[in-house]
C-alpha positions in Angstrom: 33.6 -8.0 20.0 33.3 -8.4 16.5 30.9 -11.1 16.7 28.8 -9.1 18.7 28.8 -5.9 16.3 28.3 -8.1 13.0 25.4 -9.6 14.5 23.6 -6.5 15.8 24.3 -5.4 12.2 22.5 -8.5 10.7 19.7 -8.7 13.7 17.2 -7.4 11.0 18.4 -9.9 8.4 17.8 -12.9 11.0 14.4 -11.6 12.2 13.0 -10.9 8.4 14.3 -14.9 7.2 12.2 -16.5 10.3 9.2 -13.8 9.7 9.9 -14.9 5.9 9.6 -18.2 6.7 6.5 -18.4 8.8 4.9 -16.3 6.1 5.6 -19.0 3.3 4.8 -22.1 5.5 1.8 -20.6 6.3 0.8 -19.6 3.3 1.7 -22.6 1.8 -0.6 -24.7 4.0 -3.7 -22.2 3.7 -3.5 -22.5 -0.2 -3.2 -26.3 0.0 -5.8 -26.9 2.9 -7.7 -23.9 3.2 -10.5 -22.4 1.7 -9.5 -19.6 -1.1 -13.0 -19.3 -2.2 -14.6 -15.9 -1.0 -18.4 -15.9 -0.3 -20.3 -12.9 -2.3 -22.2 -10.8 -0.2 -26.2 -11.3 -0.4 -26.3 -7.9 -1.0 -23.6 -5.6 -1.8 -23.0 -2.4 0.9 -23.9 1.1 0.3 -20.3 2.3 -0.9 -18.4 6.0 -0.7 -15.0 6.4 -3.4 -13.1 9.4 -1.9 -11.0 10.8 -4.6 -9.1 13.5 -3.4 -6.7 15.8 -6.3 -4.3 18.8 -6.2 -3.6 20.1 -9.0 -3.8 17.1 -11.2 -3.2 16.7 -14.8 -6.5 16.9 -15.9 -5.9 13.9 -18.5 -5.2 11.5 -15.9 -7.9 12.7 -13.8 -10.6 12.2 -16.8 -8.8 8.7 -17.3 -9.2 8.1 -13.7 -13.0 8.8 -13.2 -13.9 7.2 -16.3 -12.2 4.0 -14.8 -14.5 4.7 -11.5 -17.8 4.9 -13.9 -17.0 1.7 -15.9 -16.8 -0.3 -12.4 -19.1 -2.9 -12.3 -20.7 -2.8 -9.0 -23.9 -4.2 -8.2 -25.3 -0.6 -7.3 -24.6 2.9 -7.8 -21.1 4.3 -5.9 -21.4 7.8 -4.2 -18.4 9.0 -5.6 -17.0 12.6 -3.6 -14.6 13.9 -5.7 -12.5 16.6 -3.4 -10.9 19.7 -4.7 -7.8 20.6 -2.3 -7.4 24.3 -3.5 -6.5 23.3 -7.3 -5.1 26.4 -9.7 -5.2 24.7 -12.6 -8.0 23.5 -15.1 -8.7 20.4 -13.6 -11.9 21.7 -11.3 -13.4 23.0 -14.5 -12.8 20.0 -16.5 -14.4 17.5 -13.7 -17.7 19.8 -14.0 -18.2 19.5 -17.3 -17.6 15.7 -17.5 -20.0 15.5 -14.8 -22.6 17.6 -16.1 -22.5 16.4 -19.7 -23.5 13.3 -19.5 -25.4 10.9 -17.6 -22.8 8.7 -15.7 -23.3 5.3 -13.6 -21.8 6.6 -10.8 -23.7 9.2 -8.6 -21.0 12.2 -8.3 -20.7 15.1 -5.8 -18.3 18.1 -6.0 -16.7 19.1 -3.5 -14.1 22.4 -3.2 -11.9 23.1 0.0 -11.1 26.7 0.3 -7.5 26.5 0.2 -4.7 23.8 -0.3 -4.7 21.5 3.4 -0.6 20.4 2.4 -1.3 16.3 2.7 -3.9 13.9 1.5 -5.0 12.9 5.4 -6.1 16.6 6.3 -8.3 16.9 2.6 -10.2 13.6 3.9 -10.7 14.9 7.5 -12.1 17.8 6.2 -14.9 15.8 4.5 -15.1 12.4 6.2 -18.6 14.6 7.9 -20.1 14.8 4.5 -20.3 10.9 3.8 -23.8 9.7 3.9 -24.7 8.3 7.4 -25.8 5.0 5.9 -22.6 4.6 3.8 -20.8 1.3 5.1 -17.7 1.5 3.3 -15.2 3.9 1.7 -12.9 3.3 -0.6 -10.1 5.5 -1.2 -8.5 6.3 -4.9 -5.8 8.7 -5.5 -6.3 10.9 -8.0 -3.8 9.5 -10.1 -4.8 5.6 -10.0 -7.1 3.9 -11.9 -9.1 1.1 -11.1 -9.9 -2.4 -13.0 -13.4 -2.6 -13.9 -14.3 -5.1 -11.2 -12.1 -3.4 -8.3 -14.4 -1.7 -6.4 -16.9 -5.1 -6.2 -14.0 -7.9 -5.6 -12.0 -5.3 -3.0 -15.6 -5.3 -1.5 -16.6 -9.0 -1.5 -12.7 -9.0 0.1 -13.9 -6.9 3.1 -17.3 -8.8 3.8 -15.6 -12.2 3.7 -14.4 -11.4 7.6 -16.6 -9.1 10.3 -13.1 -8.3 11.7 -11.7 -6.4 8.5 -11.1 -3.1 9.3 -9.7 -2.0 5.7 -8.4 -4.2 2.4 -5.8 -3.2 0.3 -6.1 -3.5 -3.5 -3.6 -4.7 -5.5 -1.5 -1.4 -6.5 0.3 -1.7 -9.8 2.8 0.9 -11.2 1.4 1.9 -14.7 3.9 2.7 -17.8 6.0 0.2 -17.1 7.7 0.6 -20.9 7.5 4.7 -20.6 10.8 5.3 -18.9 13.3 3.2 -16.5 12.1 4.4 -13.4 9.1 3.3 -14.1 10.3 0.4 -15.2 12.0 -0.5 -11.7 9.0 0.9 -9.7 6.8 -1.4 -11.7 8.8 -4.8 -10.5 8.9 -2.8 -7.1 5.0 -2.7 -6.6 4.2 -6.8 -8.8 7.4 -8.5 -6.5 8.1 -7.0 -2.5 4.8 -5.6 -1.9 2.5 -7.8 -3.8 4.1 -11.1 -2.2 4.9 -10.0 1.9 0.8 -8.2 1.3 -0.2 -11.7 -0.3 1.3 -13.5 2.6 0.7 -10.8 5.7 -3.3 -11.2 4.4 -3.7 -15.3 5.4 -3.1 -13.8 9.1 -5.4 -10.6 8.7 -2.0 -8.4 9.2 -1.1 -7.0 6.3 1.1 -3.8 7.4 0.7 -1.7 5.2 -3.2 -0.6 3.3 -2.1 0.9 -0.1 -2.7 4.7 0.0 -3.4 4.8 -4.2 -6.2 2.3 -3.6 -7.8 0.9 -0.2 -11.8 0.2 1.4 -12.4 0.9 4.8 -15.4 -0.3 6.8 -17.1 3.3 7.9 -17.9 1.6 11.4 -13.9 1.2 11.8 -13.7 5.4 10.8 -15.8 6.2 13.1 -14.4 4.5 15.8 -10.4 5.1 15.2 -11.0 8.1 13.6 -9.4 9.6 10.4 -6.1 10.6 9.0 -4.8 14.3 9.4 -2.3 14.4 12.0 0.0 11.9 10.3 2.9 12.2 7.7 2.0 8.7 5.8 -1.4 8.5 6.7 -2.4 4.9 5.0 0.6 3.2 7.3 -0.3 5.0 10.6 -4.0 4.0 10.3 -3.2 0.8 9.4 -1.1 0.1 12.5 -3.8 1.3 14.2 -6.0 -0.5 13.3 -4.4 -3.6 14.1 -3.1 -2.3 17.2 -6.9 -1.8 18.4 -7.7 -5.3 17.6 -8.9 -5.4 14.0 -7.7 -7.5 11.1 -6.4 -5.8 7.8 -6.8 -8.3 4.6 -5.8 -8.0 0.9 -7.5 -8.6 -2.4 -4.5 -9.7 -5.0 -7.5 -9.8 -8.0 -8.4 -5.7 -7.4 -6.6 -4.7 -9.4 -5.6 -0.9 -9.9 -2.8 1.5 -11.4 -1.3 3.8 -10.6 1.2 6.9 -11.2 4.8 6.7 -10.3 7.8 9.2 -9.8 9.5 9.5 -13.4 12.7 11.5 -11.3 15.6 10.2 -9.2 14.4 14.1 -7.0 10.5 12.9 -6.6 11.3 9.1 -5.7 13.6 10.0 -3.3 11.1 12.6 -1.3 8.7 9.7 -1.6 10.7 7.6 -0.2 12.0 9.5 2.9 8.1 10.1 3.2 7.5 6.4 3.3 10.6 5.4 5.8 9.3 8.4 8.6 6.2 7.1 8.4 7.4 3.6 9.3 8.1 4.7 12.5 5.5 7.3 12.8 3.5 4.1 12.5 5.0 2.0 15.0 4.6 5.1 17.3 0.7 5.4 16.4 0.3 1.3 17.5 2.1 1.9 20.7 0.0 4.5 22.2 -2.8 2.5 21.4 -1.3 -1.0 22.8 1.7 -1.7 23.3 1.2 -5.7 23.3 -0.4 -5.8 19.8 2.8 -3.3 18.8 4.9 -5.8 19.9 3.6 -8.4 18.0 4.1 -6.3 15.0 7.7 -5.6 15.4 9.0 -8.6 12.8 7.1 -6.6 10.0 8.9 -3.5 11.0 12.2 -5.5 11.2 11.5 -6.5 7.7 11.2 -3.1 6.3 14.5 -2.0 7.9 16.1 -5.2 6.8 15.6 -3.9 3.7 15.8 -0.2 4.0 18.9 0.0 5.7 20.5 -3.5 5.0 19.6 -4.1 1.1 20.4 -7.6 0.3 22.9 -7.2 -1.8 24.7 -4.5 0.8 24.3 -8.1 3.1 25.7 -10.3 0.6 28.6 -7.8 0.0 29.7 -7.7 3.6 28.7 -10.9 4.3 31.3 -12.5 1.8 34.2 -10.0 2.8 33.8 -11.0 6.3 33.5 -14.6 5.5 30.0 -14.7 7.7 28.7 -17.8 5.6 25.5 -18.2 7.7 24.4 -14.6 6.8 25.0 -15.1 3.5 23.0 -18.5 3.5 19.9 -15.9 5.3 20.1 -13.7 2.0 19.8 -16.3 -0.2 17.0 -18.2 1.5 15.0 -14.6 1.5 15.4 -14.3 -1.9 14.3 -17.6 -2.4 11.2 -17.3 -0.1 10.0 -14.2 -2.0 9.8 -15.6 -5.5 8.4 -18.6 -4.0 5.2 -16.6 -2.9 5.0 -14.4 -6.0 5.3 -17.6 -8.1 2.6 -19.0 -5.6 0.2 -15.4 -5.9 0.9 -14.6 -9.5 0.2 -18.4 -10.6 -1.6 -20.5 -8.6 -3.9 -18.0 -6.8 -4.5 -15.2 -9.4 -3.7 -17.5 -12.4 -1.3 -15.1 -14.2 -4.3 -12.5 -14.3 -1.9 -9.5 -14.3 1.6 -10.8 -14.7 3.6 -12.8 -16.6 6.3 -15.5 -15.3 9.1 -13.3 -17.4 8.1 -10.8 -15.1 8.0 -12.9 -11.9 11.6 -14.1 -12.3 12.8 -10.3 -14.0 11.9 -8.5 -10.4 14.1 -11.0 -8.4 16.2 -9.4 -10.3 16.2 -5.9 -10.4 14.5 -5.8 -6.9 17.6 -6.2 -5.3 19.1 -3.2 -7.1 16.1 -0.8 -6.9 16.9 -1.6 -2.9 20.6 -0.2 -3.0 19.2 3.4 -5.1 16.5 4.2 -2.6 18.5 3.2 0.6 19.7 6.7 1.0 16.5 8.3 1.0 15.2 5.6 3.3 17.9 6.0 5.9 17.2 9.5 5.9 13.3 9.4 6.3 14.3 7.0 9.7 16.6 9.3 11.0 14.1 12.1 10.1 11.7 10.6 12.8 14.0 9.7 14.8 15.7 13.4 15.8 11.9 14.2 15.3 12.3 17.2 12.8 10.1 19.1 11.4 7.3 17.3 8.9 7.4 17.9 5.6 4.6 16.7 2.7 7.1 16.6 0.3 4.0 16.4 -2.3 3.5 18.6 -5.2 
């Protein structure tokens, strides 16, 4: 009987080392035999940046929009900038910074009557107003801060395949030095979610478009429609998306920052945010096909692997029980992750961002940061699963 419990126990663990190990023999084999180099668009699309804000510091905000005015786009960006009921100073201050100057960007103001409680509702609200010949929208949180070339290499990202619904950008936490949760949240975002993104984008299936920064072909908007209805809305669509038959890629070089919870209270609320939506995802996918869902069920399997069975957790419990083969699983996931953020980090992006120091340093602390947010993970699954009532959890 033992056998049998210990092994549904490690299921996850053996489903995320073979989904592991696809991803870095595939990815291996594109880099060495495949073609890395992106074609530029002959000419660039008409392009929206959504940037939706609640009652944002109005220092970050100005920091934010002068990031999207410096970008150096081919033409203008339509930039809708939406205010979701804000009581502070920050409406005022985005006025005057419009109005004083003339810009690069082409802005437009836009006020919601009252607060909408989530990010996806604010966009629904105004997805009507985007200019009918815009062909792509690129989402920014109101707190994240874009490279100068993001917006055009994200871009050149999405054109290089017809069947790109979305691309994620390359979503770094910013402050690493500031404080120690930003500190772990910083090797968080350059080690677990810049490598399985890295390696999820050679198939088209990345799982996950990052909600601080991500383009979206408007033709793919239109069709799936928007946001509202979901908890985590940049998951749901995203599984979606895949689910109706369209590809989801990454752009490593886009590079953008981003704002992070500086308390133990607003990580954890993020991050039983992030774990329901998980599932809220896989639920989204299914009623759209349950085939494609299917298929999608080894990246699920390696979120929960790590969500509810941290490596370390494995290790522990593999060594007391003397389950050798698990333990070898653990190690050889550890192993394949560094491999591919040695492999993005260094022979794809050339060390544009990161340094090797900080390569190795989140095989380290990675680990760790899993153990602190497993609680709040395994209550975000249960969360979905009893089906309670949804909460924001945002400011």
């Amino acid at each position: 009987m033992f056998p049998i419990i210990f092994g549904i126990l490690f299921l996850p663990l053996f489903i995320s080392s073979v989904t592991l190990f696809f991803l870095t023999a595939t990815l291996n084999i594109k880099l060495r035999f495949g073609n890395t180099q992106r074609p530029k668009p002959a000419q660039y699309p008409k392009s929206v940046i959504l940037v939706p804000y609640y009652n944002e510091n109005p220092d970050i905000l100005m920091h934010v929009l002068q990031a999207i005015d410096d970008q150096d786009y081919p033409i203008p960006l339509h930039v809708m900038l939406v205010n979701d009921g804000s009581t502070n100073s920050a409406p005022e201050q985005i006025a005057d910074w419009v109005g004083n100057t003339t810009r690069r960007q082409h802005y437009e103001l836009i006020a919601l009557d009252e607060n909408s409680g989530c990010k996806g509702k604010a966009m629904d609200q105004v997805l009507g107003l985007v200019p009918e010949d815009a062909e792509v929208l690129a989402i920014v949180d109101s707190d994240t801060w874009l490279e100068p070339d993001a917006m055009r290499l994200s871009v050149e990202r999405l054109w290089s395949n017809p069947r790109y619904a979305a691309v994620s950008g390359c979503v770094i936490a910013s402050g690493k030095n500031n404080s120690f949760m930003s500190y772990l949240q910083y090797y968080e975002h350059i080690g677990s979610f810049a490598a399985i993104r890295f390696a999820q984008s050679w198939l088209g299936l990345v799982d996950v478009l990052s909600g601080a920064f991500s383009i979206h072909r408007m033709s793919a908007i239109r069709e799936l429609g928007g946001w509202s209805h979901w908890l985590v809305e940049d998951i749901s669509w995203t599984w979606k998306a895949i689910a109706s038959n369209y590809h989801i890629g990454y752009a490593p070089e886009a590079i953008a920052h981003t704002e992070v919870p500086q308390s133990v209270r607003g990580l954890f609320k993020q991050r039983r945010r992030w774990a329901r939506g998980r599932l809220e995802a896989f639920k989204a996918a299914w009623s759209v096909s349950k085939t494609r869902t299917l298929m999608l069920t080894p990246w699920l399997m390696l979120w929960i692997q790590g969500a509810v069975m941290p490596s370390l957790l494995a290790a522990a419990l593999a060594t007391y029980f003397e389950q050798w083969w698990a333990f070898a699983m653990i190690g050889a996931i550890g192993v394949m992750q560094l491999w591919i953020n040695l492999l993005l980090h260094y022979k794809y992006l050339q060390s544009k961002a990161v340094g090797i120091k900080d390569v190795l340093l989140q095989a380290l602390y990675f680990p760790l940061f899993e153990i602190a947010i497993m609680p709040a993970s395994v209550i975000g699954f249960i969360d979905e699963l009893r089906n309670t009532k949804k909460h924001w959890l945002t400011r």
